[in-house]
PyMOL Python script that loads the backbone (N, CA, C, O; Angstrom):
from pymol import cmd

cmd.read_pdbstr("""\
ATOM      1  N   UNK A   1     107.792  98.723 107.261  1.00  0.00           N
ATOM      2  CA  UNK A   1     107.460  99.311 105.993  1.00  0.00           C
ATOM      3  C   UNK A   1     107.111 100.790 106.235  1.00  0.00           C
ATOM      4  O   UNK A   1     106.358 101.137 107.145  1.00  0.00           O
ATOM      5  N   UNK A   2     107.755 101.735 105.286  1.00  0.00           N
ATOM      6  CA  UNK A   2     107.193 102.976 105.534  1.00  0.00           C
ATOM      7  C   UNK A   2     106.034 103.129 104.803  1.00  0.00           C
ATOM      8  O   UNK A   2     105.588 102.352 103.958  1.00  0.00           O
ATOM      9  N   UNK A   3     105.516 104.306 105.225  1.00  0.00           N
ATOM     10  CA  UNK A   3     103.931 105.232 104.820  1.00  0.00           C
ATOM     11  C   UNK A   3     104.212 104.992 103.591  1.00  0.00           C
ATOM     12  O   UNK A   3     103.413 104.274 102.989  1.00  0.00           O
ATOM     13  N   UNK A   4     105.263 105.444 102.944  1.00  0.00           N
ATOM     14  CA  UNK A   4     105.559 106.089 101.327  1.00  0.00           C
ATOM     15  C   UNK A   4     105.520 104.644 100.660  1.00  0.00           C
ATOM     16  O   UNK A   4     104.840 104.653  99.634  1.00  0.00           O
ATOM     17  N   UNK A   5     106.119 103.295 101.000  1.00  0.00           N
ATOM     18  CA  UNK A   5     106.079 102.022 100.330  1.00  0.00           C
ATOM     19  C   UNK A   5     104.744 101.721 100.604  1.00  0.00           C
ATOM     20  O   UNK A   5     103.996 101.345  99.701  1.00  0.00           O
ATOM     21  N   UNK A   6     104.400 101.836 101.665  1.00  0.00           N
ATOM     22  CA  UNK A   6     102.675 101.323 101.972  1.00  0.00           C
ATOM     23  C   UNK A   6     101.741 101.738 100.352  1.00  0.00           C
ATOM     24  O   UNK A   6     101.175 101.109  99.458  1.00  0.00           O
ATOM     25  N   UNK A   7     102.042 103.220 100.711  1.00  0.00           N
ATOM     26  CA  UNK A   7     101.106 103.917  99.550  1.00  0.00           C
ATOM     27  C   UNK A   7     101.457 103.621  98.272  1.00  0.00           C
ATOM     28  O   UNK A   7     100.502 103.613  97.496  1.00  0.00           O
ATOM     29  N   UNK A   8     102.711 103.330  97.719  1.00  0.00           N
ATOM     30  CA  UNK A   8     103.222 103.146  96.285  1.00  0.00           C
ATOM     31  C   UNK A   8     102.422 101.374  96.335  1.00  0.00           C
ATOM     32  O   UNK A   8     101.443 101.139  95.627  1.00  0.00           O
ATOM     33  N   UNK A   9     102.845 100.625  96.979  1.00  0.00           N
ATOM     34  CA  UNK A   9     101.975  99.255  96.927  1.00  0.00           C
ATOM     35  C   UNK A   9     101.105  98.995  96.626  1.00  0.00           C
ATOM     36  O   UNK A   9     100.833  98.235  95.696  1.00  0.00           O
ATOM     37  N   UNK A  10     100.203  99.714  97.528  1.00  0.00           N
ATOM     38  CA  UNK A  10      98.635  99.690  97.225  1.00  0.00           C
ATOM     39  C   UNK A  10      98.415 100.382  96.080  1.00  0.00           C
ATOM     40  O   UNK A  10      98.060  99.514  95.282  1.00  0.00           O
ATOM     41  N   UNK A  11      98.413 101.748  95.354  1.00  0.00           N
ATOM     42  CA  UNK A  11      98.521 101.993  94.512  1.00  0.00           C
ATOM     43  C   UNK A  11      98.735 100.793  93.067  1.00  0.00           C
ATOM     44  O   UNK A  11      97.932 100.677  92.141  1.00  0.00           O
ATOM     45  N   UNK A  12      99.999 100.035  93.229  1.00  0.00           N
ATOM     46  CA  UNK A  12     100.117  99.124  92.573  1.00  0.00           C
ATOM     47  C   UNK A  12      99.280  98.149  92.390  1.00  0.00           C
ATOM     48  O   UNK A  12      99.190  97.545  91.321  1.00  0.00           O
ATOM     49  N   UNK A  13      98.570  97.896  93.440  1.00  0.00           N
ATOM     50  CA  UNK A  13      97.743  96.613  93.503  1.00  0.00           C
ATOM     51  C   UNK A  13      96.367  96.788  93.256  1.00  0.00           C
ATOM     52  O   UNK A  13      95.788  95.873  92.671  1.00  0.00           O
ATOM     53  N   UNK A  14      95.627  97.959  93.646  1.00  0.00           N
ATOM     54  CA  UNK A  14      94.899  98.711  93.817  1.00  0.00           C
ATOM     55  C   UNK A  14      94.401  99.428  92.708  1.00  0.00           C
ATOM     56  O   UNK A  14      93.237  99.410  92.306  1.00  0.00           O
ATOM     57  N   UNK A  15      95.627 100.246  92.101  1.00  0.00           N
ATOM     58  CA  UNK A  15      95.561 101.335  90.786  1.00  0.00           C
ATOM     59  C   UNK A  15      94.995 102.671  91.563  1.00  0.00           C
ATOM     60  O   UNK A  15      94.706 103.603  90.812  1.00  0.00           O
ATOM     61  N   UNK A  16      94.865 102.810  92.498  1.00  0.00           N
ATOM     62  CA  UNK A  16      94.670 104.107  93.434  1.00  0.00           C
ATOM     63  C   UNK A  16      95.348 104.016  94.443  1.00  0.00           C
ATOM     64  O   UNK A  16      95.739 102.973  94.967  1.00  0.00           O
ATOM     65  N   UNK A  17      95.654 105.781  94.998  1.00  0.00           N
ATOM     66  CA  UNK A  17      96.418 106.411  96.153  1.00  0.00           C
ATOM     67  C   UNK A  17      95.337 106.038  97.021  1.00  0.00           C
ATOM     68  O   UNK A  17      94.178 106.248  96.664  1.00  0.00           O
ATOM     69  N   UNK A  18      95.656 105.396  98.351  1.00  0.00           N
ATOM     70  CA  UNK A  18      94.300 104.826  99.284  1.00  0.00           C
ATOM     71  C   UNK A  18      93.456 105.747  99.498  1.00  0.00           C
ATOM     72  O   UNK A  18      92.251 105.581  99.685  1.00  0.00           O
ATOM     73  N   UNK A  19      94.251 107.127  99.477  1.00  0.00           N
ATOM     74  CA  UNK A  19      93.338 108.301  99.713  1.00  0.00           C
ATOM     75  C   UNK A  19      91.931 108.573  98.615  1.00  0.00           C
ATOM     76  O   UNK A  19      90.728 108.712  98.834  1.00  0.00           O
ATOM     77  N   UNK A  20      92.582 108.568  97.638  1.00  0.00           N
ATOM     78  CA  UNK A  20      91.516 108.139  96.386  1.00  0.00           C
ATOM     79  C   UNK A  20      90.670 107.288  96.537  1.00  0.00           C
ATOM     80  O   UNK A  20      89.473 107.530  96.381  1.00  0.00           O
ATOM     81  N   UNK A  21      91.139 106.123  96.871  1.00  0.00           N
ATOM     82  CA  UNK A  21      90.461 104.910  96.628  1.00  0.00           C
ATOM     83  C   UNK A  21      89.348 105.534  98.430  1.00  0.00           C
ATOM     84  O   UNK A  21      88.150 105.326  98.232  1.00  0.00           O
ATOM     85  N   UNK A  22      89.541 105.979  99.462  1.00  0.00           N
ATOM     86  CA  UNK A  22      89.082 106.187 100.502  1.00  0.00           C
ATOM     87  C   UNK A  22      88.023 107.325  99.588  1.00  0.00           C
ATOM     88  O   UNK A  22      86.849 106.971  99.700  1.00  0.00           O
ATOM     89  N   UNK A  23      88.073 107.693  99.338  1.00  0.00           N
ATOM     90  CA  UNK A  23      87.097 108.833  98.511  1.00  0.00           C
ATOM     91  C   UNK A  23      85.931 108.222  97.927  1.00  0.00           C
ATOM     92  O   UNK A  23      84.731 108.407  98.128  1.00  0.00           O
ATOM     93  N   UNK A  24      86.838 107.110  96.819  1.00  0.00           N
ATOM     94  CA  UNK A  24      85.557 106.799  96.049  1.00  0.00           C
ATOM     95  C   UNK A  24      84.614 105.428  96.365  1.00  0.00           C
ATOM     96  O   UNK A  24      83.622 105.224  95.665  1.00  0.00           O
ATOM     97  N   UNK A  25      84.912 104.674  97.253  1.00  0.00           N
ATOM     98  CA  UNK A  25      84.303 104.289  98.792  1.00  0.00           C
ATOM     99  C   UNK A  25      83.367 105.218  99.198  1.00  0.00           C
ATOM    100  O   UNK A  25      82.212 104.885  98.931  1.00  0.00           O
ATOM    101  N   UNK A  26      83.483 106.159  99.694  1.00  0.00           N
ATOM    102  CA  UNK A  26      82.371 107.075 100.168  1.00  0.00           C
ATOM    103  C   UNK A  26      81.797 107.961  99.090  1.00  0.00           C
ATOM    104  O   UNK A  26      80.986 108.691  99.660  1.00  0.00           O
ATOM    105  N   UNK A  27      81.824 108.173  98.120  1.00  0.00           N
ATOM    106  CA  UNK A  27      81.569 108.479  96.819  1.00  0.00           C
ATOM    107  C   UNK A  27      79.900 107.037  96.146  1.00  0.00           C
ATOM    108  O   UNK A  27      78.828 107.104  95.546  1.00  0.00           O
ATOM    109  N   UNK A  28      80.848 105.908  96.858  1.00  0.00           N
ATOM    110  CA  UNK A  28      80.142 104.973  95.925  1.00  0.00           C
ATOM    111  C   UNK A  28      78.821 104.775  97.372  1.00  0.00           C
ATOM    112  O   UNK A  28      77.633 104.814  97.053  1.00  0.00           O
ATOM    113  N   UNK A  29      79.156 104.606  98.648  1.00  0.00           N
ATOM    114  CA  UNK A  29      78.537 104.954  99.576  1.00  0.00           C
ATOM    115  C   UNK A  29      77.531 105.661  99.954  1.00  0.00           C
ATOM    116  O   UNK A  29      76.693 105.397 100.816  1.00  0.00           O
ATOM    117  N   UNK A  30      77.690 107.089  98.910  1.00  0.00           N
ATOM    118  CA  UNK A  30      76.523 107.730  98.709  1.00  0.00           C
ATOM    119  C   UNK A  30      75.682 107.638  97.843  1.00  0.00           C
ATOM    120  O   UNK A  30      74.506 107.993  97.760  1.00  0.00           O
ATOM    121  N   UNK A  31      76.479 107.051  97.091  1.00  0.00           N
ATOM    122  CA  UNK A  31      75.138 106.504  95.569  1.00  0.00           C
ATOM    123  C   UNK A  31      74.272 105.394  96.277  1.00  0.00           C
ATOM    124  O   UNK A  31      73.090 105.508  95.951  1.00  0.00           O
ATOM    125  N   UNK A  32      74.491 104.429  97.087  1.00  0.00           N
ATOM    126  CA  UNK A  32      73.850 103.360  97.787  1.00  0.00           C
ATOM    127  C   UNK A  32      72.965 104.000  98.585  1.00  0.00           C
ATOM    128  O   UNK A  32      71.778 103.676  98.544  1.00  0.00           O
ATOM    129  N   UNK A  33      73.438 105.055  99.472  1.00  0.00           N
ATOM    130  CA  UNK A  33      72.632 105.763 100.746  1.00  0.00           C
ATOM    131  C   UNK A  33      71.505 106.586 100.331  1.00  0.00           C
ATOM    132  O   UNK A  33      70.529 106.856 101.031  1.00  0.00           O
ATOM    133  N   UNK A  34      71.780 107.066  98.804  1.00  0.00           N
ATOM    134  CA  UNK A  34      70.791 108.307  97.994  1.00  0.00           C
ATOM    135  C   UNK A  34      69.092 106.747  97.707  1.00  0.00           C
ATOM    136  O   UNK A  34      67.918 107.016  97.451  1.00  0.00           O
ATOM    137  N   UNK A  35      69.706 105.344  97.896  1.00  0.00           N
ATOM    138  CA  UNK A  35      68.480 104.478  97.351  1.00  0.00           C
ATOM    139  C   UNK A  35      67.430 104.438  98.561  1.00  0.00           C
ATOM    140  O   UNK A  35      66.300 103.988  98.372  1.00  0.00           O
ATOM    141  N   UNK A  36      67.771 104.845  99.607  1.00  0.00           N
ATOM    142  CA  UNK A  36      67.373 104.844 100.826  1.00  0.00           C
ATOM    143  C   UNK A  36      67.171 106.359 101.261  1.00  0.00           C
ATOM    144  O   UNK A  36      66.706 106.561 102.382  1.00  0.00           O
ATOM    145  N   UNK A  37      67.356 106.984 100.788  1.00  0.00           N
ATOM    146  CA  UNK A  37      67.279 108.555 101.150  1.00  0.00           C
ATOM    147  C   UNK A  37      66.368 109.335 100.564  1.00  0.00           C
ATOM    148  O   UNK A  37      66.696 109.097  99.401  1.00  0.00           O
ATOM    149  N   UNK A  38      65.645 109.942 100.488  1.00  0.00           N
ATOM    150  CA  UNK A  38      64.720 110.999  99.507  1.00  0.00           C
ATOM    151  C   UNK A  38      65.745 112.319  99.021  1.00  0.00           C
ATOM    152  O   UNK A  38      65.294 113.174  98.257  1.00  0.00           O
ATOM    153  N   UNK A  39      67.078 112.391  99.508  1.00  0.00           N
ATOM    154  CA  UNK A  39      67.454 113.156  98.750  1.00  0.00           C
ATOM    155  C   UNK A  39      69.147 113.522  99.093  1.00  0.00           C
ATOM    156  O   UNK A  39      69.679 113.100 100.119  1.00  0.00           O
ATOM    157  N   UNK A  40      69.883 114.362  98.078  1.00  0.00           N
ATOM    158  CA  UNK A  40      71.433 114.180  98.021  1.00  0.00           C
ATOM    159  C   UNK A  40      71.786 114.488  99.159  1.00  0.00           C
ATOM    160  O   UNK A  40      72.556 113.640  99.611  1.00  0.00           O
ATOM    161  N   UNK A  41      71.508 115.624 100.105  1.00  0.00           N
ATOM    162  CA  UNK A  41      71.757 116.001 101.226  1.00  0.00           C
ATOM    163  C   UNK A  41      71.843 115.333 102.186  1.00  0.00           C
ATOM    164  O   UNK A  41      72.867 115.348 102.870  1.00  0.00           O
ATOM    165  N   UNK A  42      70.563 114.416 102.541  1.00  0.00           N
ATOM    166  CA  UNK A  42      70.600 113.445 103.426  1.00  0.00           C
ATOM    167  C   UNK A  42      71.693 111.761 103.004  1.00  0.00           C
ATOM    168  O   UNK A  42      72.294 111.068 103.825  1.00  0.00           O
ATOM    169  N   UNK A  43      71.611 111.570 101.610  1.00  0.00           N
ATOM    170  CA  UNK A  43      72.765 110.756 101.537  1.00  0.00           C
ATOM    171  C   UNK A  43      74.325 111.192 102.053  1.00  0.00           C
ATOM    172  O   UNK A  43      74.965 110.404 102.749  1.00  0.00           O
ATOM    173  N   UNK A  44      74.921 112.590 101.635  1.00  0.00           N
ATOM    174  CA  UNK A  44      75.709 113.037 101.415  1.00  0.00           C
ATOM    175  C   UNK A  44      76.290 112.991 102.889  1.00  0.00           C
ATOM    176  O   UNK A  44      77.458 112.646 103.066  1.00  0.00           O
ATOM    177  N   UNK A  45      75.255 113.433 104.218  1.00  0.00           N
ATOM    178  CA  UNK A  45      75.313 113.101 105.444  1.00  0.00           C
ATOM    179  C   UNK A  45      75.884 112.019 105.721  1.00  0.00           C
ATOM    180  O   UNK A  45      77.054 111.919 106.087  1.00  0.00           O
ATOM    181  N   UNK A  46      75.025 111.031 105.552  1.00  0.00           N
ATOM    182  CA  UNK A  46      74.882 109.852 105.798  1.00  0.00           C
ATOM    183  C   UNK A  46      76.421 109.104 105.946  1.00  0.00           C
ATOM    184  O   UNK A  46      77.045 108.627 106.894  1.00  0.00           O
ATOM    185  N   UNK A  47      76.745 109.306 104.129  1.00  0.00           N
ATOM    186  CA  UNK A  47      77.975 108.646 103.669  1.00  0.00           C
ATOM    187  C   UNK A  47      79.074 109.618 104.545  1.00  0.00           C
ATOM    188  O   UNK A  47      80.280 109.378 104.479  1.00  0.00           O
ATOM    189  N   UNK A  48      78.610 110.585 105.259  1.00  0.00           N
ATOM    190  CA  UNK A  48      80.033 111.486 105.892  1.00  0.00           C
ATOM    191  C   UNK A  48      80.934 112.530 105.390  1.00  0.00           C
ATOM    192  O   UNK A  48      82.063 112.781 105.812  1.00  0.00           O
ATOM    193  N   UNK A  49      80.417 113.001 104.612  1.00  0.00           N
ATOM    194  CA  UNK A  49      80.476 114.268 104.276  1.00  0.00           C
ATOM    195  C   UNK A  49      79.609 115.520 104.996  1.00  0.00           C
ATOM    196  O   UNK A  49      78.423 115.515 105.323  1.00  0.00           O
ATOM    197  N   UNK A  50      80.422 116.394 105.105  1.00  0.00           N
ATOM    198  CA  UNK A  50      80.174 117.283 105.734  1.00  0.00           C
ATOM    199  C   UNK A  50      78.841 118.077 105.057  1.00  0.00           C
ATOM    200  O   UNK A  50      78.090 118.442 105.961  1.00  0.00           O
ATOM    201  N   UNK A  51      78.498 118.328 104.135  1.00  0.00           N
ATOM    202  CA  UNK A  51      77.840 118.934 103.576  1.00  0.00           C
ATOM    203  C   UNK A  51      77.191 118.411 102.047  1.00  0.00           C
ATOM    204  O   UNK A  51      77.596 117.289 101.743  1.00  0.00           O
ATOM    205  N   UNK A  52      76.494 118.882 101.302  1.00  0.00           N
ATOM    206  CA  UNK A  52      75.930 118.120  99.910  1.00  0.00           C
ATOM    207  C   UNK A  52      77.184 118.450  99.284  1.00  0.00           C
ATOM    208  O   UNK A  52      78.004 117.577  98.997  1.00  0.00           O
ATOM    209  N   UNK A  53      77.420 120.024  98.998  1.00  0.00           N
ATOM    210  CA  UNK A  53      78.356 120.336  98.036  1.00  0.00           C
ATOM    211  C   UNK A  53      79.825 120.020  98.083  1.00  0.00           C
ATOM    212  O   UNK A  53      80.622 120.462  97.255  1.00  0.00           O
ATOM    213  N   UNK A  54      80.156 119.224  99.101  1.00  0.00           N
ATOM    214  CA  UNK A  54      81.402 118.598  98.997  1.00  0.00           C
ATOM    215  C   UNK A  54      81.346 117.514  98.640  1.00  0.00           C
ATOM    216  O   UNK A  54      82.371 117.083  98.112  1.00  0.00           O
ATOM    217  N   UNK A  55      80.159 116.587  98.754  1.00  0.00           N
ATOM    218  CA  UNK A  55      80.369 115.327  97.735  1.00  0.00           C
ATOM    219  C   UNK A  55      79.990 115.737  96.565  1.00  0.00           C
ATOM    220  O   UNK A  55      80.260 114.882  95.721  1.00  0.00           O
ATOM    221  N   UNK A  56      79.263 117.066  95.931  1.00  0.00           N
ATOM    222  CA  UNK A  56      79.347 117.182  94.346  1.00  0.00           C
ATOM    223  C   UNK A  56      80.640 117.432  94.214  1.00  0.00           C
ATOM    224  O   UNK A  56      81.272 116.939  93.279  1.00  0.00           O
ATOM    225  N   UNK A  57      81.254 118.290  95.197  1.00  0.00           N
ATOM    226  CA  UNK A  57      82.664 118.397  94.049  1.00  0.00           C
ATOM    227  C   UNK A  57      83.690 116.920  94.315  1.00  0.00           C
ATOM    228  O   UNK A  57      84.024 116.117  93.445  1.00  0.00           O
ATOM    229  N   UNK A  58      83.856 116.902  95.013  1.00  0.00           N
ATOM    230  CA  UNK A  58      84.153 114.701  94.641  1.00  0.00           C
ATOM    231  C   UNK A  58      83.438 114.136  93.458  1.00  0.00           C
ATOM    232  O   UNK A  58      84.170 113.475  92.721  1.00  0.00           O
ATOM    233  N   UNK A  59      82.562 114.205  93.203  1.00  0.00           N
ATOM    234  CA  UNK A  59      81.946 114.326  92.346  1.00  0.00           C
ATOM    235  C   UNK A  59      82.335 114.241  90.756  1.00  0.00           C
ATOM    236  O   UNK A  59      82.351 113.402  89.855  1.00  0.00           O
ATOM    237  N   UNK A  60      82.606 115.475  90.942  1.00  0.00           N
ATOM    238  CA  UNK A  60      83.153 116.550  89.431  1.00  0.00           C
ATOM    239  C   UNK A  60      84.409 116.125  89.324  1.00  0.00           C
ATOM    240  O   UNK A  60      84.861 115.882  88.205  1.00  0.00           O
ATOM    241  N   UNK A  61      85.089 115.984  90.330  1.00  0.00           N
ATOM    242  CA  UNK A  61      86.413 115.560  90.324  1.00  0.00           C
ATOM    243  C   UNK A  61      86.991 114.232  89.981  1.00  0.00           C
ATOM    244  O   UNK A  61      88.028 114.019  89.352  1.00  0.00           O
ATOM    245  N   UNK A  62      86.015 113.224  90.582  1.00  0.00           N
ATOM    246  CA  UNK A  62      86.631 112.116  90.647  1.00  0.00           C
ATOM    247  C   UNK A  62      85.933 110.913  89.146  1.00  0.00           C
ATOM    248  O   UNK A  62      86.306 109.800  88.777  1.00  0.00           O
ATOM    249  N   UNK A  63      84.842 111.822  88.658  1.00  0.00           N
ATOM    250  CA  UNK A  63      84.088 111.413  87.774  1.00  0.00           C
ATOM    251  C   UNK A  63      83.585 112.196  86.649  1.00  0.00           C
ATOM    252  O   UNK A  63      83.294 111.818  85.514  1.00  0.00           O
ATOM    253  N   UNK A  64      83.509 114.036  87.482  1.00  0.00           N
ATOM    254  CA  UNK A  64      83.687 114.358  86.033  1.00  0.00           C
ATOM    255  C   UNK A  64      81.936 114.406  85.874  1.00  0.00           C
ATOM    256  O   UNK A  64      81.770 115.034  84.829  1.00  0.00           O
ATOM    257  N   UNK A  65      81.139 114.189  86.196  1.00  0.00           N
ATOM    258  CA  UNK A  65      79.715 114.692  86.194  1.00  0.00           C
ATOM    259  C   UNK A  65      79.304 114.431  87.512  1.00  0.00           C
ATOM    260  O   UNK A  65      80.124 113.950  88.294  1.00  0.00           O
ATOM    261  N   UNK A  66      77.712 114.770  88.018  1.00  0.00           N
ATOM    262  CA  UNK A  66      77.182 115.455  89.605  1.00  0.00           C
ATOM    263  C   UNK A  66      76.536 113.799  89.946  1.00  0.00           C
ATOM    264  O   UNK A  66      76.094 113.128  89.013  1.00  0.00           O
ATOM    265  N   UNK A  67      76.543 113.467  90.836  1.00  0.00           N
ATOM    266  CA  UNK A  67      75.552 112.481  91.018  1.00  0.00           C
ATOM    267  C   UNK A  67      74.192 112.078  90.878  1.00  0.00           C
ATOM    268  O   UNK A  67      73.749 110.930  90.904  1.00  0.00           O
ATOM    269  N   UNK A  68      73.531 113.241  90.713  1.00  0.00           N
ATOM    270  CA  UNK A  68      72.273 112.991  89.786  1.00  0.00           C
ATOM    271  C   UNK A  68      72.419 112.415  88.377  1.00  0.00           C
ATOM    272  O   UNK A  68      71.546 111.699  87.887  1.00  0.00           O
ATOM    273  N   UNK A  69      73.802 112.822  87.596  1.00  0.00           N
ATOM    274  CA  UNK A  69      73.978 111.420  86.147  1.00  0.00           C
ATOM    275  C   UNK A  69      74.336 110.529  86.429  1.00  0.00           C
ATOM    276  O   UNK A  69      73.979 109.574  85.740  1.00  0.00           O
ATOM    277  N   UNK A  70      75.249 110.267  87.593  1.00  0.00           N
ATOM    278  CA  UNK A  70      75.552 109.069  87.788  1.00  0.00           C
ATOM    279  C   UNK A  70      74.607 107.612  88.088  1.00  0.00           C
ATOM    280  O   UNK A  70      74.655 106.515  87.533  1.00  0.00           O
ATOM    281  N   UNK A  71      73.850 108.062  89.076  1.00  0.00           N
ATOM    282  CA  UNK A  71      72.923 107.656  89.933  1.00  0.00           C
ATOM    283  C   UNK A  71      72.145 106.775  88.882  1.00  0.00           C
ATOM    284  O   UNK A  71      72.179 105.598  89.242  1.00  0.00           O
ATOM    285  N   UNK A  72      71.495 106.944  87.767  1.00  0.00           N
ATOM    286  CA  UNK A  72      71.115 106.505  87.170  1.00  0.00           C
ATOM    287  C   UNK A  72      71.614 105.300  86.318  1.00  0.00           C
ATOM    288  O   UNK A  72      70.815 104.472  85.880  1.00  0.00           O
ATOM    289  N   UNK A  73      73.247 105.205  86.046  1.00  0.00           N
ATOM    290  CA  UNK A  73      73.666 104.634  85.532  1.00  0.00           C
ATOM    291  C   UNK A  73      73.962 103.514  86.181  1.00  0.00           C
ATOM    292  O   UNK A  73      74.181 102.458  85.587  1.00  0.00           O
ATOM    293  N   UNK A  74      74.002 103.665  87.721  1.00  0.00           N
ATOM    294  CA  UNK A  74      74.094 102.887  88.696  1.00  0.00           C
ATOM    295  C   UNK A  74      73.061 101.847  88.503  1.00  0.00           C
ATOM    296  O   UNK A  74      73.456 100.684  88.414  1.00  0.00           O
ATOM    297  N   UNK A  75      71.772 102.098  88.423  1.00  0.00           N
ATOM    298  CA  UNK A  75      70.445 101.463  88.626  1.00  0.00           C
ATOM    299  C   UNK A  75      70.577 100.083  87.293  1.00  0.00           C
ATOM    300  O   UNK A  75      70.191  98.923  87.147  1.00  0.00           O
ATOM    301  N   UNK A  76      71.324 101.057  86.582  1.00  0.00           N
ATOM    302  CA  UNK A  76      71.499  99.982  84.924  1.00  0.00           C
ATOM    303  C   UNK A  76      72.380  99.224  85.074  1.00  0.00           C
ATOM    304  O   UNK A  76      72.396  98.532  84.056  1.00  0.00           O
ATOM    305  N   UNK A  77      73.190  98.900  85.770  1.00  0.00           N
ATOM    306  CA  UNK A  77      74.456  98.045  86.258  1.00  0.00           C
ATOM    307  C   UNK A  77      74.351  97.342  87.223  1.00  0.00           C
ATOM    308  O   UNK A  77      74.578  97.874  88.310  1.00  0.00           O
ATOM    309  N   UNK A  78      74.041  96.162  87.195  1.00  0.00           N
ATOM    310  CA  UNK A  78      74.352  95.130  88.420  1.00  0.00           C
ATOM    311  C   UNK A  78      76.143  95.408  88.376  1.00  0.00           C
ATOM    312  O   UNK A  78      76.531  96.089  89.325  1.00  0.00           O
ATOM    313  N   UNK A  79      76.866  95.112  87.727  1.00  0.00           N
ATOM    314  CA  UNK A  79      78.389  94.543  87.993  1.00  0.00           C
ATOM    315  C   UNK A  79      78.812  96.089  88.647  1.00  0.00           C
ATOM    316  O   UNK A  79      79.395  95.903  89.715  1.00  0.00           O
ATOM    317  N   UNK A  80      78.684  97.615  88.308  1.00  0.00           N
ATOM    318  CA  UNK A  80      79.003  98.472  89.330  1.00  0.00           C
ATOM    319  C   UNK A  80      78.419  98.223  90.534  1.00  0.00           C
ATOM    320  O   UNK A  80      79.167  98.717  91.377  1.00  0.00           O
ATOM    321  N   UNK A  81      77.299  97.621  91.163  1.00  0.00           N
ATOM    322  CA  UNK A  81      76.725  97.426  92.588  1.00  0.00           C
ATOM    323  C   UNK A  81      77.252  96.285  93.301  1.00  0.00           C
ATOM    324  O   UNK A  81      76.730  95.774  94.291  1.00  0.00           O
ATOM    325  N   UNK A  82      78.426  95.882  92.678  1.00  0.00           N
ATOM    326  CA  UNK A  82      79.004  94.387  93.262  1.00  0.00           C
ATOM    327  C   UNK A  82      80.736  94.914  93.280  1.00  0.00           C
ATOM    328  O   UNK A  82      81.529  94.484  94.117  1.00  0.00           O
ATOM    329  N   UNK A  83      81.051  95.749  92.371  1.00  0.00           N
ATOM    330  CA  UNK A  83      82.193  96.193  92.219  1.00  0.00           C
ATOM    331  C   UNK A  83      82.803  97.196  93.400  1.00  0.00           C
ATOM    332  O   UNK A  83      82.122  97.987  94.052  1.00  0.00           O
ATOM    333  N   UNK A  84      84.301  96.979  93.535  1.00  0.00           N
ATOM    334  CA  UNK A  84      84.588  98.484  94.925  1.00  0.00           C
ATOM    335  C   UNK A  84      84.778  99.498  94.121  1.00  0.00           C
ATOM    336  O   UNK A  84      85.148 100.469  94.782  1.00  0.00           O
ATOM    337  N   UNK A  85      84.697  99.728  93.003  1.00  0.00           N
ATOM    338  CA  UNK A  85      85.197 101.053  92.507  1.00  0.00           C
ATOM    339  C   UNK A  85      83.994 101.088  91.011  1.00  0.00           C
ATOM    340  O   UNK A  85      83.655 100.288  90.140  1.00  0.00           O
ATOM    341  N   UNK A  86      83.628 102.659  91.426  1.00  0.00           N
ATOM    342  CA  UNK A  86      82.996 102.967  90.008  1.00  0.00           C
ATOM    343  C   UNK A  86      83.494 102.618  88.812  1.00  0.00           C
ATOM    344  O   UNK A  86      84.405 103.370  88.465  1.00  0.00           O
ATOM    345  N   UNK A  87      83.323 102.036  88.292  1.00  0.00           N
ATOM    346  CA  UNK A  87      83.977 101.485  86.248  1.00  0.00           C
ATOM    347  C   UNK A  87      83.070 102.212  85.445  1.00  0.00           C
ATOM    348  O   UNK A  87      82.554 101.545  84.549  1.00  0.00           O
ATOM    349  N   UNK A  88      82.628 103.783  85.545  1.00  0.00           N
ATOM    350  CA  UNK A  88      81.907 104.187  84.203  1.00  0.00           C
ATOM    351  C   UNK A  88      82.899 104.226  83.069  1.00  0.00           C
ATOM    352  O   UNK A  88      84.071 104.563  83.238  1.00  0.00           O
ATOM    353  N   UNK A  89      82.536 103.972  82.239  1.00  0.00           N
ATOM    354  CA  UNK A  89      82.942 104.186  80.580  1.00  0.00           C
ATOM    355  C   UNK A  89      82.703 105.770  80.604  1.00  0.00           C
ATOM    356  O   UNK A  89      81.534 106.130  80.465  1.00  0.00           O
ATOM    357  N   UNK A  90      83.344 106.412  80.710  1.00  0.00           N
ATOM    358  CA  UNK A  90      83.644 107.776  79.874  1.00  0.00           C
ATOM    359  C   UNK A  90      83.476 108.965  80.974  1.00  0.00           C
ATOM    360  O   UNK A  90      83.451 110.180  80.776  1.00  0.00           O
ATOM    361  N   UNK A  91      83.361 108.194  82.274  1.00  0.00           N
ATOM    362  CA  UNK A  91      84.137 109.087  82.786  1.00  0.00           C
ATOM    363  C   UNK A  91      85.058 108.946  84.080  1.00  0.00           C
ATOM    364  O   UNK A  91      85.585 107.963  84.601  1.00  0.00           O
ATOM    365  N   UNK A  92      85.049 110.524  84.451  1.00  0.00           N
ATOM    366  CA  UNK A  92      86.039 110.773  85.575  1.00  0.00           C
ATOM    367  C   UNK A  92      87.730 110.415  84.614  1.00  0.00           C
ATOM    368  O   UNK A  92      87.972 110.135  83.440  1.00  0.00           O
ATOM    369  N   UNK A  93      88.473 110.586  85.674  1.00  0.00           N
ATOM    370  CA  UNK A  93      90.133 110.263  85.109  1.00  0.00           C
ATOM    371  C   UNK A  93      90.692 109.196  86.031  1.00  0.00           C
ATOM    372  O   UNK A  93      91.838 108.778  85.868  1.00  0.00           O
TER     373      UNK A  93
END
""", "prot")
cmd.dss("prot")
cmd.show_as("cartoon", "prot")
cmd.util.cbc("prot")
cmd.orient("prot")
């Protein structure tokens, strides 16, 4: 199987480019690591990012608001803390 069928597959099965889906894995990684952390920086570490401001802009990008709104919405959701992929209602694309 090539790279290019690999990726169209998963995509299919998935509904994300793995690369995406590898993002928001560590995206969702840091929302878990921030419950254990006193603060974004040290999550942002944690989850493997190089720096804070590269998981805000993952962030902005992949959701469309900073993780300080998110974070909260998290706390109100059991079924996002059981889920592999963020499901907010209204945002990100």
């Amino acid at each position: 199987m090539t790279e290019r069928t690999l990726e169209r597959r998963f995509q299919f099965h998935v509904g994300a480019t793995p690369k995406k889906y590898a993002r928001i894995v560590r995206l969702r990684n840091a929302l878990f690591q921030r419950r254990m952390l006193s603060n974004w920086a040290d999550a942002a570490y944690a989850a493997g990012y190089y720096d804070q401001s590269h998981m805000i802009r993952d962030f902005h990008e992949l959701y469309g608001m900073s993780p300080e709104s998110i974070h909260p919405r998290l706390e109100a959701s059991k079924t996002i803390q059981f889920s592999g992929l963020l499901n907010l209602h209204g945002a990100g694309r």
